[in-house]
FIFI-613618 format. One line per 4 residues: number of its first residue (from 1); their letters; for each residue x, y, z of N, C-alpha, C, CB. Coordinates in steps of 0.1 Angstrom, whole numbers. Each point is the difference from the previous one (the first is absolute). Glycine has a CB too. Example, Ala and Ser with C-alpha at 12.3 -4.5 7.8 and 13.67 -1.06 7.14 Angstrom:
BEGIN
1> as> 132,-57,78,-9,12,0,9,12,0,-19,-12,12  15,23,-19,9,11,0,-8,11,8,12,-6,-22
END
This chain:
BEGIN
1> xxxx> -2198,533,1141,-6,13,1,10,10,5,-22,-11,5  21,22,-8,10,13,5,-8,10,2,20,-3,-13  -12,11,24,-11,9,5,12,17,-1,-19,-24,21  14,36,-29,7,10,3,-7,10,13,9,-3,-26
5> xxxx> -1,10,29,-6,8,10,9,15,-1,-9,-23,17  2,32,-17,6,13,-4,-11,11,14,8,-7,-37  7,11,48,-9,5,8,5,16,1,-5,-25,13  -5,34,-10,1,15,1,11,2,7,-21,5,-2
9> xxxx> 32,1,-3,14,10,6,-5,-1,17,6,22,-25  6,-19,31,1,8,15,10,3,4,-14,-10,8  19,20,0,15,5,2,6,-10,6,-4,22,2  18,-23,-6,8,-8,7,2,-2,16,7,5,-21
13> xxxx> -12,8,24,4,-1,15,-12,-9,7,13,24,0  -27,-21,-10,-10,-10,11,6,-13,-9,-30,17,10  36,-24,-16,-1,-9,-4,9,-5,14,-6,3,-30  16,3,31,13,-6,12,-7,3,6,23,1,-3
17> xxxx> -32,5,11,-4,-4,11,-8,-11,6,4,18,-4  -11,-22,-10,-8,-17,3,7,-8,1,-14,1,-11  29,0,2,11,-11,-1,1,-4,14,14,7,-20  -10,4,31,8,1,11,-8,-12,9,7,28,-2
21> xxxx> -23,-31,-1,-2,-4,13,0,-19,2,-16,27,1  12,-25,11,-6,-16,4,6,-12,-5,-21,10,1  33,-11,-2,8,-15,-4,-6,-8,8,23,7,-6  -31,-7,17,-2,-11,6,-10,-5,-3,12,4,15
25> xxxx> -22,6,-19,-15,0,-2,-4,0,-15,-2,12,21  9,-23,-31,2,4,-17,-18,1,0,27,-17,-12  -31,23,1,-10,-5,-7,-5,-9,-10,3,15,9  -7,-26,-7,-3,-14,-9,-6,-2,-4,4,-7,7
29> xxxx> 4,2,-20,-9,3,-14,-4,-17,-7,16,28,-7  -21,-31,4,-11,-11,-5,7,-3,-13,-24,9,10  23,-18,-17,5,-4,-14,-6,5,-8,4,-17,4  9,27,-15,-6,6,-9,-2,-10,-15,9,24,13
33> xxxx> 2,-32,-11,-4,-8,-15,-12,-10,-2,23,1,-2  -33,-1,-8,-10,-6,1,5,-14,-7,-17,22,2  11,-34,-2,-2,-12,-2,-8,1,-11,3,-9,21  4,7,-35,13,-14,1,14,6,-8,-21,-26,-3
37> xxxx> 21,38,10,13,15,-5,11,-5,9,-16,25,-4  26,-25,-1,14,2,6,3,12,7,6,-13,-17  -9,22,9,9,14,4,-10,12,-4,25,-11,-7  -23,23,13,-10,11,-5,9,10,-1,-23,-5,9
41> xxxx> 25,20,-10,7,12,3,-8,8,1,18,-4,-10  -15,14,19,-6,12,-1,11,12,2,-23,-11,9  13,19,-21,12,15,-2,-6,11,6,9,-4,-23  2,12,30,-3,8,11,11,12,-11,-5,-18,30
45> xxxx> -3,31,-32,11,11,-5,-5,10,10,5,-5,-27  -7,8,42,-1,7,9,-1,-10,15,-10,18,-20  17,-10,26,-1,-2,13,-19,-6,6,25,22,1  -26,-29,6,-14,-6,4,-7,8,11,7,-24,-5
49> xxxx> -19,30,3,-4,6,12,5,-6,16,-20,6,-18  16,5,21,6,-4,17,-20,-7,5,27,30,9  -22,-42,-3,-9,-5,6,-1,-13,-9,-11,22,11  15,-23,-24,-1,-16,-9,9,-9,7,-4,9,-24
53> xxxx> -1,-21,19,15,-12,5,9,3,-8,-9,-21,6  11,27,-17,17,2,-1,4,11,3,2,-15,-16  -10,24,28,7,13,1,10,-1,13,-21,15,-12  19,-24,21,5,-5,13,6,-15,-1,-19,17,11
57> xxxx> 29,-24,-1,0,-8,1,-6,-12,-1,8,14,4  -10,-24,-13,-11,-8,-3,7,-16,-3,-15,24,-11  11,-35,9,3,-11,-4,-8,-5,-14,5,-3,26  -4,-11,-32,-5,-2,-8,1,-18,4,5,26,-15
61> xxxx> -14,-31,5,-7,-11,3,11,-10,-10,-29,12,5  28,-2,-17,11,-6,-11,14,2,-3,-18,2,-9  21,-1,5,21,1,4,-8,17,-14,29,-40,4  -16,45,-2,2,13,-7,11,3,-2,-14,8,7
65> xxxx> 20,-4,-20,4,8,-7,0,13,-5,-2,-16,0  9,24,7,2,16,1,11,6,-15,-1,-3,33  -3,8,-41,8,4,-16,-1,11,-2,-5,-16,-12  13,27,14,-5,14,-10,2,-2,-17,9,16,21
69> xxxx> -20,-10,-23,-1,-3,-17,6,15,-6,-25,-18,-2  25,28,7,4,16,1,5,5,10,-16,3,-12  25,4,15,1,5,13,10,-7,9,-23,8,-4  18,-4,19,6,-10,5,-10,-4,13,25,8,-10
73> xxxx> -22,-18,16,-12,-7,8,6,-2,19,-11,-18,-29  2,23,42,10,-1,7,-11,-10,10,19,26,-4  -13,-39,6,-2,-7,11,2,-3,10,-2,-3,-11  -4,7,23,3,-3,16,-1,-15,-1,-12,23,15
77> xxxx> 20,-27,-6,-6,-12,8,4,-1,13,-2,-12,-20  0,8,31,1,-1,15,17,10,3,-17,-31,3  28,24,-12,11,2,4,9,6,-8,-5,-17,12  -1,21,-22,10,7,-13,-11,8,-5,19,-21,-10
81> xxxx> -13,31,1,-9,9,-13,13,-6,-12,-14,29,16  7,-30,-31,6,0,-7,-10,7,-10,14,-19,9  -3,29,-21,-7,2,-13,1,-4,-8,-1,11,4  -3,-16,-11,0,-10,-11,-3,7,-13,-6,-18,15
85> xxxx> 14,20,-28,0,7,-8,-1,-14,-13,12,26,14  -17,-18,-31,-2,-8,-7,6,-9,-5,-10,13,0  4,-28,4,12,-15,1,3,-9,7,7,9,-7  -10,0,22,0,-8,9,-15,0,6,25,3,5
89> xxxx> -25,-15,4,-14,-2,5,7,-8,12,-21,-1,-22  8,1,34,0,-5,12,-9,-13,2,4,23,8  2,-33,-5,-14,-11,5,0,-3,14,-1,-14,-22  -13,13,27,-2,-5,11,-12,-3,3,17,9,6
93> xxxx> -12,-24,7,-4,-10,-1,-19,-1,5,30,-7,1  -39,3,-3,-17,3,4,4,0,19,-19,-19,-26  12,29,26,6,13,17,5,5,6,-5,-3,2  13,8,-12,13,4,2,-8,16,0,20,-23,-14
97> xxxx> -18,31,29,-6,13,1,13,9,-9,-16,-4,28  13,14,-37,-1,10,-4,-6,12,-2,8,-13,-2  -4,23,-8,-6,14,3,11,-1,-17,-8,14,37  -2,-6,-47,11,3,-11,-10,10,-9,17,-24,-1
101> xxxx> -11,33,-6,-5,11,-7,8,4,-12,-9,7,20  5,-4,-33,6,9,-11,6,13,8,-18,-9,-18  29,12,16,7,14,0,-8,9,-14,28,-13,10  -29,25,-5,-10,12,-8,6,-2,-11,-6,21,16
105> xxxx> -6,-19,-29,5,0,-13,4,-19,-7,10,30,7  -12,-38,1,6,-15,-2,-13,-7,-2,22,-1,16  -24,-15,-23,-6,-7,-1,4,-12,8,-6,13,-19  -1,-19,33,3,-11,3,-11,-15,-4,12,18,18
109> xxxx> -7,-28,-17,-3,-12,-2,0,-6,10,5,0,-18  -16,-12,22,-2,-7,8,-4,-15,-2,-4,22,8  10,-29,-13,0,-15,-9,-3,-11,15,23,7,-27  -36,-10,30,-4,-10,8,1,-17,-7,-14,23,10
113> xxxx> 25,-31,-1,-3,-11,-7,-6,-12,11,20,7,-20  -32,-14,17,-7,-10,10,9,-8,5,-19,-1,-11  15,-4,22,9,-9,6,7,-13,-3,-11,11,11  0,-18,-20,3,-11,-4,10,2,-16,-24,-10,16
117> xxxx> 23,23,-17,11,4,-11,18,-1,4,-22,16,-7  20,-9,15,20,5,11,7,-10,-3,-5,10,23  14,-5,-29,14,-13,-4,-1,-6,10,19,9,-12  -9,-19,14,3,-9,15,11,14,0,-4,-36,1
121> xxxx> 4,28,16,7,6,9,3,19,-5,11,-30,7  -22,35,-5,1,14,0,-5,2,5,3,5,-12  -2,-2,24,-4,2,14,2,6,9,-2,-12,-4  14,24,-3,3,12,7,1,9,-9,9,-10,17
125> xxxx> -13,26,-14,4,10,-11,14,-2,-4,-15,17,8  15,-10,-26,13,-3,-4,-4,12,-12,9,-30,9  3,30,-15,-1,13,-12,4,-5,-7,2,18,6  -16,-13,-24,3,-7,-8,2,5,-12,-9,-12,14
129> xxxx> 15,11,-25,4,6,-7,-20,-1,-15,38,-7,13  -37,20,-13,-11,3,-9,3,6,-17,-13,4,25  16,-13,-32,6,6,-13,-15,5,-3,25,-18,-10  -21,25,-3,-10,5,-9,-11,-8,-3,18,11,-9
133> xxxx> -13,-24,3,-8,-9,-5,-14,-2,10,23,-10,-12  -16,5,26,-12,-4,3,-8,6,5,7,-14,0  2,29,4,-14,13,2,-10,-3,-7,13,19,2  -8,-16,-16,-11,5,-11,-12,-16,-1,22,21,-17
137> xxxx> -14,-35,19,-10,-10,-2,-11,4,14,20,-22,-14  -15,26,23,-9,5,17,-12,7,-8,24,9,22  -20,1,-27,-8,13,-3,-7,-5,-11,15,20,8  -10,-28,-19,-12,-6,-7,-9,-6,5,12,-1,-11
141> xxxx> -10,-6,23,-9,-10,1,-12,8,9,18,-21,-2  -15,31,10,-7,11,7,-9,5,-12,21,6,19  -16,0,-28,-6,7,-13,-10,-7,-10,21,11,3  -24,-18,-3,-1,-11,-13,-6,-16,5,23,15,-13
145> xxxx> -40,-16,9,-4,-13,2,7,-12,-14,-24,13,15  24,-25,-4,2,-6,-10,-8,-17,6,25,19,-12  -25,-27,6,-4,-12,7,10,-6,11,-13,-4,-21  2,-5,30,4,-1,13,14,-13,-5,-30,7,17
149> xxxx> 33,-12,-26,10,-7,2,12,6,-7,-16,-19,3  16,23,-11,8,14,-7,5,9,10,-15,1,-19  8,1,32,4,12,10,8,-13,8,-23,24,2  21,-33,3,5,-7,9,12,-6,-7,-22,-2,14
153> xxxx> 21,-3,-24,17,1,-7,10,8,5,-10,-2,-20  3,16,12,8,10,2,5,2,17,-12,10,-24  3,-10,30,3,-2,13,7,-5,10,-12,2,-7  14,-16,0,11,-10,6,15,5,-7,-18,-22,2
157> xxxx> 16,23,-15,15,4,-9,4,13,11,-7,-7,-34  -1,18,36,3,10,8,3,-5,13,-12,15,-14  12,-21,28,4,-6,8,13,-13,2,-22,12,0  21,-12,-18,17,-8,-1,8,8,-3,-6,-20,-7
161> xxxx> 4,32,1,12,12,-1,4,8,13,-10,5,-23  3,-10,29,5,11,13,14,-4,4,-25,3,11  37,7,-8,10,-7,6,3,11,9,7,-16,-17  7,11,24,1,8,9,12,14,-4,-7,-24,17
165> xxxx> 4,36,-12,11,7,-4,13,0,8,-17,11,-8  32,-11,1,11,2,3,0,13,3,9,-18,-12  -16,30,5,2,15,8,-9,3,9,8,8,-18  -15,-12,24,-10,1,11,2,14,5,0,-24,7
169> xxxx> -15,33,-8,-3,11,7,11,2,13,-27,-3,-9  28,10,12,9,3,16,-12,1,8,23,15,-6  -19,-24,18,-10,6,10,8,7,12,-18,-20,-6  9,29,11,1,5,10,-6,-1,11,5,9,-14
173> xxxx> 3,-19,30,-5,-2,8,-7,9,4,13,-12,2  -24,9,9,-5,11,7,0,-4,14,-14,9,-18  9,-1,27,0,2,12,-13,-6,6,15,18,-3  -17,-28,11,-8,-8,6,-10,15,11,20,-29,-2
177> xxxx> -16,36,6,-6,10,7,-6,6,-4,12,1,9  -29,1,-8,-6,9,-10,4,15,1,-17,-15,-1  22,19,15,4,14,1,13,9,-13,-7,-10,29  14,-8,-26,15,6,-7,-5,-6,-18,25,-6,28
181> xxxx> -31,-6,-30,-8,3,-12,-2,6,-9,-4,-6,10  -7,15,-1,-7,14,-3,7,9,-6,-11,-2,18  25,8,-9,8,5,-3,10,-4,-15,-5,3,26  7,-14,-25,8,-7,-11,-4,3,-15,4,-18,17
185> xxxx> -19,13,-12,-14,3,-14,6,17,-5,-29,-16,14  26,23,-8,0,16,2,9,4,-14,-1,2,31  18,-11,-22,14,4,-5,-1,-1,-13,13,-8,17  -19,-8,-21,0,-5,-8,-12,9,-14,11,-23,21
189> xxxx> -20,23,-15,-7,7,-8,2,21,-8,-11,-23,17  16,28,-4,12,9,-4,9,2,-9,-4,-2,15  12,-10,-14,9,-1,-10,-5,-3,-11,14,-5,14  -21,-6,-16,-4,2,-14,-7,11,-10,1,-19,10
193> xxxx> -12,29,0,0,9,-2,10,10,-10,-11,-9,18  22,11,-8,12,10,-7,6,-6,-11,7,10,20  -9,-26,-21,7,-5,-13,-9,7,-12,10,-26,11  -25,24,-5,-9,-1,-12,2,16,-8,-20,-20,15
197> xxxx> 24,30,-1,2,13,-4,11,3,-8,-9,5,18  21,-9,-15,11,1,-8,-7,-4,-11,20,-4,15  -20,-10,-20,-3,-4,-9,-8,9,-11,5,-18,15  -17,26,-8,-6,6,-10,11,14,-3,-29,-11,7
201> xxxx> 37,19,6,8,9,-7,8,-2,-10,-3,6,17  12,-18,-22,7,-6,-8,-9,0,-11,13,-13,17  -24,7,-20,-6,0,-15,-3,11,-4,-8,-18,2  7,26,10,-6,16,-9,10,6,-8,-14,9,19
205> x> 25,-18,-15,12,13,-9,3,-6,-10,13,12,16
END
């Protein structure tokens, strides 16, 4: 089974402000893959209202898989921010607290795989390289019924392609202080801003 989810726009700034909070206090989330599924995805092409589990810091039951399919995709987690653009993807391991959102105008992906699925010894986030191919097998299987042993094929073949990437997103430490955090978030969010601005001055001409 796959599940899409397409949630109403919100400005970027209330989105960073859910990010910011409560690392200590994640919110815990329950198993989204159902029995007898390997894996599910859900596609996000807007930021999540403020107040859902994925608009704030949150955990998960099942290990995850963070992919931008468009755009680019930015994931907190306790001690780094990273953006992840189309190709790369993030895994981490079932409660492992984050906070992650589509950047405006982007399509993100969220590929949940059950527990009794997880390679061995994957047991800490790591970055993974997301060619074309198995986007599109993800998004088929999201899109399109087919029978339950036909999907779980495909399922397993898709959890033996996974590898790791040699170009790994850059992360960027952060600051354990929520005061100085806060601040960091701000910089960080700023800046991208003026890139996003340039960028559109550049195409106009």
């Amino acid at each position: 089974m796959s599940v899409s989810v397409v949630s109403p726009g919100r400005g970027r700034a209330e989105t960073l402000s859910a990010t910011l909070l409560r690392w200590a206090e994640p919110s815990v989330g329950g198993p989204v893959v159902e029995a007898p599924y390997l894996l599910t995805t859900a596609v996000l092409d807007s930021p999540a209202p403020a107040g859902s589990s994925a608009s704030g810091v949150h955990t998960h039951d099942d290990a995850l898989l963070v992919w931008p399919h468009t755009g680019t995709t930015t994931l907190h987690t306790r001690n780094t921010v990273r953006r992840l653009v189309p190709g790369q993807a993030a895994w981490m391991p079932p409660g492992t607290p984050h906070a992650s959102h589509p950047d405006p105008g982007s399509v993100a992906c969220y590929t949940y795989v059950t527990r009794a699925a997880i390679p061995p010894h994957w047991n800490a986030p790591r970055s993974l390289r997301m060619g074309r191919a198995l986007q599109e097998m993800l998004l088929h299987l999201d899109a399109n019924s087919m029978p339950d042993d036909r999907r779980l094929r495909a399922q397993r073949l898709i959890i033996e392609m996974l590898e790791e990437d040699p170009h790994a997103a850059m992360e960027v430490p952060v600051p354990e202080d929520p005061r100085i955090r806060a601040m960091a978030d701000d910089i960080i969010g700023t800046r991208r801003a003026t890139c996003r601005w340039r960028s559109g001055r550049r195409s106009t001409r």
